[in-house]
MIROPA-991063 format. One record per residue: chain; x, y, z negated of N, C-alpha, C in turn. Coordinates in Angstrom, 3 decimals, always signed. Atoms other than C-alpha are relative to their C-alpha. Layout:
N
<"A"; <X; Y; Z>; <X; Y; Z>; <X; Y; Z>>
...
***
This chain:
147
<"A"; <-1.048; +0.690; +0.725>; <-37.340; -26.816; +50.675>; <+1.093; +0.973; -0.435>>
<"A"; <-1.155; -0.905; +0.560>; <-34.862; -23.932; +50.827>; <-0.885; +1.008; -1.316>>
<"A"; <+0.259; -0.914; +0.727>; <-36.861; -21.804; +48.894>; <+0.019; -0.748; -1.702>>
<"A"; <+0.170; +0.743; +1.285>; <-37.115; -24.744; +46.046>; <+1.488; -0.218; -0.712>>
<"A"; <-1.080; +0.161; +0.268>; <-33.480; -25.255; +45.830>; <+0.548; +1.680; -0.087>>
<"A"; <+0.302; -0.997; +0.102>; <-33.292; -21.368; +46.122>; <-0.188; +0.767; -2.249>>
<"A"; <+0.898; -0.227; +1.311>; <-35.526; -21.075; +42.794>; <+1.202; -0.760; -0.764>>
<"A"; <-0.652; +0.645; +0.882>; <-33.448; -24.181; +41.068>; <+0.888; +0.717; -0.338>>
<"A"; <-1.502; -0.309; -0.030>; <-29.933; -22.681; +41.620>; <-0.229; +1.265; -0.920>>
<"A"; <+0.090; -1.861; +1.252>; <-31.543; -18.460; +40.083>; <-0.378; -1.137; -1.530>>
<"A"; <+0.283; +0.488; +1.079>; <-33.221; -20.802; +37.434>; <+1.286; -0.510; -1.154>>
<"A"; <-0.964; +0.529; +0.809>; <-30.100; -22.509; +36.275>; <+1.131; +1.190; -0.211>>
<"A"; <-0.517; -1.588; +0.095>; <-28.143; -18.763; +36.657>; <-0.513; +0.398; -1.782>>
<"A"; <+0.253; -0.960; +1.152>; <-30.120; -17.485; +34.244>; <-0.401; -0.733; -0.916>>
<"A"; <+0.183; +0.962; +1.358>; <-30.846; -20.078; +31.819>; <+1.275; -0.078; -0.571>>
<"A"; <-1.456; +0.370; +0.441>; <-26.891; -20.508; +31.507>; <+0.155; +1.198; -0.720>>
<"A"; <-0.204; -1.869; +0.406>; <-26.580; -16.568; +31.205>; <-0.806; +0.060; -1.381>>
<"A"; <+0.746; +0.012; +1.311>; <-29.376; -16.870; +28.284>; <+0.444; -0.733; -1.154>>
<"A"; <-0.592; +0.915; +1.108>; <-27.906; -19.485; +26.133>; <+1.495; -0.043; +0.098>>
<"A"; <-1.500; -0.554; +0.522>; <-24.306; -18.041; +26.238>; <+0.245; +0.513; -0.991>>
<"A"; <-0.886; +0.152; +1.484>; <-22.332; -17.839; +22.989>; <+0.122; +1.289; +0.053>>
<"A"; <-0.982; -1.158; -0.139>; <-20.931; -14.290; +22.044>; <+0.543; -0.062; -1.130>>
<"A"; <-0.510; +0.001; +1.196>; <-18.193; -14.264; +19.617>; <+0.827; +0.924; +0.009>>
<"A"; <-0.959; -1.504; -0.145>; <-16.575; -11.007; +18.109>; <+0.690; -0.751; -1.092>>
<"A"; <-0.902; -0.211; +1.124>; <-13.520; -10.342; +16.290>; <+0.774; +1.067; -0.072>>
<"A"; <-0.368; -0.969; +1.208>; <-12.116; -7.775; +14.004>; <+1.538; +0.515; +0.354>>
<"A"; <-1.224; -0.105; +0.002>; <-8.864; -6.266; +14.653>; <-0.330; +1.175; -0.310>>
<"A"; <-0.013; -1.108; +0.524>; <-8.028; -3.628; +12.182>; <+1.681; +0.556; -0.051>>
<"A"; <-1.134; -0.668; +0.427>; <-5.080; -0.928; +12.245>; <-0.219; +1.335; -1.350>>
<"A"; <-0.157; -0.313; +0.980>; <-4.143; +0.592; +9.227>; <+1.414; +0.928; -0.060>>
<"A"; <-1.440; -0.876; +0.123>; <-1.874; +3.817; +9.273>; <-0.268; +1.060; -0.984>>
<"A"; <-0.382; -1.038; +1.209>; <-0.313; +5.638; +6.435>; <-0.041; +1.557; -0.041>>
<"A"; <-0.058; -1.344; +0.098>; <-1.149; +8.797; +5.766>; <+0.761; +1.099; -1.036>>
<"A"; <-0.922; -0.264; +0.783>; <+1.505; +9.170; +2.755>; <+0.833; +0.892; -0.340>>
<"A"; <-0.628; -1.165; -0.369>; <+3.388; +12.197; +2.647>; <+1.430; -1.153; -0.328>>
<"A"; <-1.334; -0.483; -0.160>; <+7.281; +11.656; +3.155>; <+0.536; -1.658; +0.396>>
<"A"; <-0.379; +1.168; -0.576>; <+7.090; +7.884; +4.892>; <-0.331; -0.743; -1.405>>
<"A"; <+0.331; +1.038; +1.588>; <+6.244; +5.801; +1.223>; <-1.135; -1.100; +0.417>>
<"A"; <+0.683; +0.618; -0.209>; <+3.391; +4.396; +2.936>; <+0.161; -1.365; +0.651>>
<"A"; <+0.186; +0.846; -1.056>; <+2.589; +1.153; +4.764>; <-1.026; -0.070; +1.450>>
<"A"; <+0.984; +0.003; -0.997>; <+1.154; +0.609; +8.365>; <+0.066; -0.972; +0.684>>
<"A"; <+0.224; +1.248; -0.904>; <-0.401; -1.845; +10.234>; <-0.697; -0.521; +0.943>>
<"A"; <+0.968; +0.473; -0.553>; <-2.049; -3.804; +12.483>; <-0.085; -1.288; -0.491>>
<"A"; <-0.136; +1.066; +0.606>; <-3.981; -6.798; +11.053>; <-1.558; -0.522; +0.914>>
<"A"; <+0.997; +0.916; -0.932>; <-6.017; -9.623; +12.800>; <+0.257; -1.444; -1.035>>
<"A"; <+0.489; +1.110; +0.642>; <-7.437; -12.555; +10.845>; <+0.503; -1.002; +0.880>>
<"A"; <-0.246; +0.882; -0.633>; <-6.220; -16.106; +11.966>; <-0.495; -1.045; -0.552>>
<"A"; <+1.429; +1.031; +0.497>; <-9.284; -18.032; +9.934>; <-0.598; +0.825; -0.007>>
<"A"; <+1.206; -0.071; -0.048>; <-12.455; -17.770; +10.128>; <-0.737; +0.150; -1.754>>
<"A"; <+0.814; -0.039; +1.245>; <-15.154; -17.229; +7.240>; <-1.376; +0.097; +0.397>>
<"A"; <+1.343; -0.120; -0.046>; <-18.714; -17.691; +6.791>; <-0.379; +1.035; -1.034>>
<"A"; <+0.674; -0.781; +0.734>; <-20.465; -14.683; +5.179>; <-0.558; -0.868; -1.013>>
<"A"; <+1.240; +0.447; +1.338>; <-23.360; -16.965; +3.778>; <+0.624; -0.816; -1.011>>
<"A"; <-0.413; +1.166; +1.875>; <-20.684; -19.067; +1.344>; <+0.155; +0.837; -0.800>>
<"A"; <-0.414; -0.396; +1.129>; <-20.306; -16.194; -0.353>; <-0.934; +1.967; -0.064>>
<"A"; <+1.335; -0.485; +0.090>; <-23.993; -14.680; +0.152>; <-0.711; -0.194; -1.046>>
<"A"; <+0.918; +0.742; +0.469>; <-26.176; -14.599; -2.752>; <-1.384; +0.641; +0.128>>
<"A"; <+1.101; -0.274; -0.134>; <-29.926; -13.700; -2.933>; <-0.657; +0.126; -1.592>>
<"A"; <+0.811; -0.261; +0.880>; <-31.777; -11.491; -5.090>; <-1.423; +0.462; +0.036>>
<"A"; <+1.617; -0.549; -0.018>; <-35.653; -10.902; -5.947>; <-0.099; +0.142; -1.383>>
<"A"; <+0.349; -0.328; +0.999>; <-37.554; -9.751; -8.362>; <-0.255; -1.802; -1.283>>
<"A"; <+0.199; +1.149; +0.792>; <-38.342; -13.704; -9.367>; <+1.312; -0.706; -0.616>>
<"A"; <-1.226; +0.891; +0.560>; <-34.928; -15.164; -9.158>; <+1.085; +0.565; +0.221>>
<"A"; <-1.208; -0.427; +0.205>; <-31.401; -14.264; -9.692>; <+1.248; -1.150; +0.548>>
<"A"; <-0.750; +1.459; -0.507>; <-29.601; -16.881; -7.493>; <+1.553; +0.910; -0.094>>
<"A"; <-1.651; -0.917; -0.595>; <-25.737; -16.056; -7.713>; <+0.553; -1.317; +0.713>>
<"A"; <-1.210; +1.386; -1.264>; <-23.135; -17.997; -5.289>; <+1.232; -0.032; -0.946>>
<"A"; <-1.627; +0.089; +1.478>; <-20.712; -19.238; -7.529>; <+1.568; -0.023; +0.587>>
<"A"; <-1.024; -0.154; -0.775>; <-18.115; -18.997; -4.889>; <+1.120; +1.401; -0.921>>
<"A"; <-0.589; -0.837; +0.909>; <-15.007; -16.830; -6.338>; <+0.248; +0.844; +0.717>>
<"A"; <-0.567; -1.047; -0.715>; <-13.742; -13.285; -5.182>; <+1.578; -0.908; +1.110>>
<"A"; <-1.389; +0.829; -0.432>; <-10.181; -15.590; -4.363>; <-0.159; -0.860; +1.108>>
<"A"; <+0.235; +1.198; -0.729>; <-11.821; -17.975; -2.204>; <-0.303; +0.923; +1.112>>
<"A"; <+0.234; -0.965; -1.259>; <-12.740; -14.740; +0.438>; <+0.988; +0.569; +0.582>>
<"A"; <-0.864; -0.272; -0.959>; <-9.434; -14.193; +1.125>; <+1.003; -0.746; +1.247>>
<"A"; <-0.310; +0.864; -1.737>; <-7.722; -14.753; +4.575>; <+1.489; -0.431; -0.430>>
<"A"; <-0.987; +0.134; -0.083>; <-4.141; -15.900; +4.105>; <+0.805; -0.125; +1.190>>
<"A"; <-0.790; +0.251; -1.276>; <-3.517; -16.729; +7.560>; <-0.254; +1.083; +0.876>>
<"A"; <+0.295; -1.532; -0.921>; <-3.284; -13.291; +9.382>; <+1.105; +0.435; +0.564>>
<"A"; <-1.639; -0.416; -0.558>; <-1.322; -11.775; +11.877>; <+0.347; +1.847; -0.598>>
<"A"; <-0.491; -1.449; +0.549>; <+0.602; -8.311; +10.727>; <+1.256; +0.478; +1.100>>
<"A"; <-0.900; -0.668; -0.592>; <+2.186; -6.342; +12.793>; <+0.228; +1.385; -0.379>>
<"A"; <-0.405; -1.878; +0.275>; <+4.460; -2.875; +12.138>; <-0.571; +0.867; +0.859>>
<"A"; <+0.750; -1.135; -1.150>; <+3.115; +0.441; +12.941>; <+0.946; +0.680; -1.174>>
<"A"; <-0.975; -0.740; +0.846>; <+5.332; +3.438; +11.801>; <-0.994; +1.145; -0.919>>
<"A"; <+0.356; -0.759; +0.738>; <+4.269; +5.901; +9.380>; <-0.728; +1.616; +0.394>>
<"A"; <+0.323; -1.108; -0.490>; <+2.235; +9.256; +10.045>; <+1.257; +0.974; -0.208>>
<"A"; <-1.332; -0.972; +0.746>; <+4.864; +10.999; +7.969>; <+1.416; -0.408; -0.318>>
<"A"; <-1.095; -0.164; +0.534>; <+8.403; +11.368; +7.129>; <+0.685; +0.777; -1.024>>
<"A"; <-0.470; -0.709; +1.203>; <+10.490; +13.066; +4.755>; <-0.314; +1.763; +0.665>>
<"A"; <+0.147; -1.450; -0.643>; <+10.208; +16.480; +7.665>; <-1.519; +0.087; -0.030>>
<"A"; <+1.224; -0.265; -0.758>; <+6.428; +16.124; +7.676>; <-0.468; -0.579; +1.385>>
<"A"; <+0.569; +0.765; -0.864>; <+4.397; +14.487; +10.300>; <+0.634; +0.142; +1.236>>
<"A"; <-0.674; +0.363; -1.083>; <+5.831; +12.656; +12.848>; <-0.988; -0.181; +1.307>>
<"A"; <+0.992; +0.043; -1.825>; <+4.137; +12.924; +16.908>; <+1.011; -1.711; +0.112>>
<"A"; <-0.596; +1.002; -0.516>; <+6.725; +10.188; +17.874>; <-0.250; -1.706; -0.496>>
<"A"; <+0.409; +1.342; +0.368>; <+5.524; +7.777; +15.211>; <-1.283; -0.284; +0.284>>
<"A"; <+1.097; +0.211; -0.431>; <+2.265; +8.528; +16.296>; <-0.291; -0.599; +1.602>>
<"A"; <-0.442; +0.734; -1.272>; <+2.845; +7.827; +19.940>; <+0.610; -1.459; -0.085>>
<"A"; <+0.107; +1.294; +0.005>; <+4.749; +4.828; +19.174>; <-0.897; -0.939; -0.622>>
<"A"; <+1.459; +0.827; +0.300>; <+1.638; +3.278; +17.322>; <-1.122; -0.072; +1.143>>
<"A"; <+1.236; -0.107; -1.102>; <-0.542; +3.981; +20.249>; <+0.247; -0.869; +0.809>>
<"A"; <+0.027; +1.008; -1.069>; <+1.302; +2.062; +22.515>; <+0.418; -1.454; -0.771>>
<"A"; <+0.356; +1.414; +0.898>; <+1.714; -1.027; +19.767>; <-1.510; -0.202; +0.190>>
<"A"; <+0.792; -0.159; +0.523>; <-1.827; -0.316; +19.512>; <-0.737; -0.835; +1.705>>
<"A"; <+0.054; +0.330; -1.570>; <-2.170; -0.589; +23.744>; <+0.522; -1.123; -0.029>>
<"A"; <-0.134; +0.990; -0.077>; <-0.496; -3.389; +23.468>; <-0.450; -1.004; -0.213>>
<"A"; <+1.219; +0.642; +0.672>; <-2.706; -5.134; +21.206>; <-1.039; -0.275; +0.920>>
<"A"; <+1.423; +0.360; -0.243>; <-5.713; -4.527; +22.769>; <+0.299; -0.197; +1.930>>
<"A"; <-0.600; +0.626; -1.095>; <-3.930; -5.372; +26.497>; <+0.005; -1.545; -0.310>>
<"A"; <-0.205; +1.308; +0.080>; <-3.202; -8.537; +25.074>; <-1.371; -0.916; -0.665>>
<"A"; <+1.377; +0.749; +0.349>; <-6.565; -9.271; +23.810>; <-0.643; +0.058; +1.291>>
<"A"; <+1.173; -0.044; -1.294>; <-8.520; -8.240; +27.152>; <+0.416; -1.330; +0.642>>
<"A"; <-0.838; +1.208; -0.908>; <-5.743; -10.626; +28.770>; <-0.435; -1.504; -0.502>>
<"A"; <+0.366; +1.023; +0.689>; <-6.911; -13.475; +26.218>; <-1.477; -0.330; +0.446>>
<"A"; <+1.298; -0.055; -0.696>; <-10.298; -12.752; +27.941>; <-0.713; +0.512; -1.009>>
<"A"; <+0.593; -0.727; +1.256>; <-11.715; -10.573; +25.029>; <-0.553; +1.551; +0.666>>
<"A"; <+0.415; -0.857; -0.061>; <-13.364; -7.521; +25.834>; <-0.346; +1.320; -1.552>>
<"A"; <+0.447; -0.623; +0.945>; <-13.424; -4.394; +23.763>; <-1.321; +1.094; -0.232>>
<"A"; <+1.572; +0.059; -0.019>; <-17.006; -4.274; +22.546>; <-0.116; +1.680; -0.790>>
<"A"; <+0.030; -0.943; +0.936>; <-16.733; -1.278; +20.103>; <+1.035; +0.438; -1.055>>
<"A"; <-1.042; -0.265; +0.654>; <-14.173; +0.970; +17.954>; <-0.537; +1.154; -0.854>>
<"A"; <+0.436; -1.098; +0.862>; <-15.055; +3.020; +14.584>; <+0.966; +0.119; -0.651>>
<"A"; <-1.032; -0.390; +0.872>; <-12.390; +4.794; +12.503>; <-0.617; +1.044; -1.145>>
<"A"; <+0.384; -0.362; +1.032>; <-12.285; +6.161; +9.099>; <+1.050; +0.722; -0.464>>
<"A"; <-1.421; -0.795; +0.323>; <-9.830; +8.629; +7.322>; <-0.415; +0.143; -1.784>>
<"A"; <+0.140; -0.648; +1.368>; <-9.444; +8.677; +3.497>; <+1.446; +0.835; -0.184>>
<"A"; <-1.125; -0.702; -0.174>; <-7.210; +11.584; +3.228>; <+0.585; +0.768; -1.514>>
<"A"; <-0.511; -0.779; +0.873>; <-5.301; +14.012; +0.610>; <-1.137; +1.012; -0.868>>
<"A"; <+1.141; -0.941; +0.901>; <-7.903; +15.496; -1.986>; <+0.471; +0.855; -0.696>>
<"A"; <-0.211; -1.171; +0.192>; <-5.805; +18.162; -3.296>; <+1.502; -0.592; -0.905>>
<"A"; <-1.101; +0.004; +0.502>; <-2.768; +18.714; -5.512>; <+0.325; -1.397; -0.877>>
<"A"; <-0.733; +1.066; +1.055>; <-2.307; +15.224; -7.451>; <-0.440; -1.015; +0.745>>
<"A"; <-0.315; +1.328; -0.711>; <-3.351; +13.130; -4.655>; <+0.668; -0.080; +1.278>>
<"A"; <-0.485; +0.145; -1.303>; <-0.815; +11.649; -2.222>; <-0.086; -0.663; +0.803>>
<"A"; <-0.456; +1.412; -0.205>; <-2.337; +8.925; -1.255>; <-0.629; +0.189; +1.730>>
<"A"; <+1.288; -0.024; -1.463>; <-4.458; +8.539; +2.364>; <+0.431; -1.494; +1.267>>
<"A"; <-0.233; +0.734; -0.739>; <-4.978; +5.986; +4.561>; <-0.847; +0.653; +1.848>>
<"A"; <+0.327; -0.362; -1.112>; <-6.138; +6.189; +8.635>; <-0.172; -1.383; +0.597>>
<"A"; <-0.028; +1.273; +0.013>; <-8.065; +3.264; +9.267>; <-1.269; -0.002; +1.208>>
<"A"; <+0.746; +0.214; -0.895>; <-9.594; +2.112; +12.656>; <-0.359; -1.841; +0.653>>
<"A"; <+0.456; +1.742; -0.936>; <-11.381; -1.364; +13.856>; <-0.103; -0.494; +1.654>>
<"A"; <+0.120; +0.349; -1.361>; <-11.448; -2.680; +17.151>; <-1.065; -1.472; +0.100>>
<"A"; <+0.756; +1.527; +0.230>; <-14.283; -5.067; +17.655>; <-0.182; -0.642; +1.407>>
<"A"; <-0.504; +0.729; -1.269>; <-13.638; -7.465; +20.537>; <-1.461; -0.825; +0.152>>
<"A"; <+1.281; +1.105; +0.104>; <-16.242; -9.718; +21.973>; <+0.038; -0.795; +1.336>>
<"A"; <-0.709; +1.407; -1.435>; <-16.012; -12.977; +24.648>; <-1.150; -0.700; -0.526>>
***
């Protein structure tokens, strides 16, 4: 008998464990790489949701399905934004604004673990200064959470 109630109790373990949900989300910071502070920086987290497939369409060689959904209709309006300071200043690159973004940045992702979020994965990207006529650059990293 123990061994049957035994079996039930791992059985229902791992059946629960198997048909658990996982849902990620997106938290992107966004810091200026601007020469002399001109830039903007941020941290930004979506506060709706979206389905990819409304604004999925499907092509083959037979048919040409388009999704008539509009570019306008994919954007988020409800998002949170928070300040992050600038790489640069008018002296050239700032350590201090970089440090204080890190711990905005710690803070963030403190307050997500605390929400019960785990951080699943983090890739960053740098489009930077391509030579004498461009000033532009951004410094752009994701945080992908998952619960």
């Amino acid at each position: 008998m123990r061994k049957l109630i035994f079996s039930a109790i791992l059985f229902l373990i791992l059946t629960l464990d198997i048909n658990a949900q996982v849902e990620y989300k997106v938290i992107t910071s966004v810091e200026s790489i601007v020469p002399a502070g001109l830039g903007r920086s941020r941290i930004i987290s979506s506060e709706e949701e979206r389905d990819y497939k409304e604004f999925t369409s499907e092509q083959t060689e037979d048919d040409n399905t388009r999704n008539k959904s509009k570019r306008s209709d994919i954007r988020v309006k409800d998002f949170e934004e928070t300040k992050l300071l600038n790489f640069y200043n008018l002296g050239g690159i700032r350590f201090q604004n970089i440090a204080a973004n890190d711990a905005m940045i710690s803070s963030k992702i403190n307050a997500m673990i605390n929400e019960g979020w785990e951080l699943a994965f983090v890739t960053s990207a740098v489009e930077s200064d391509s030579g004498k006529d461009d000033g532009n650059g951004i410094f752009i990293t994701r945080y992908i959470f998952k619960q």
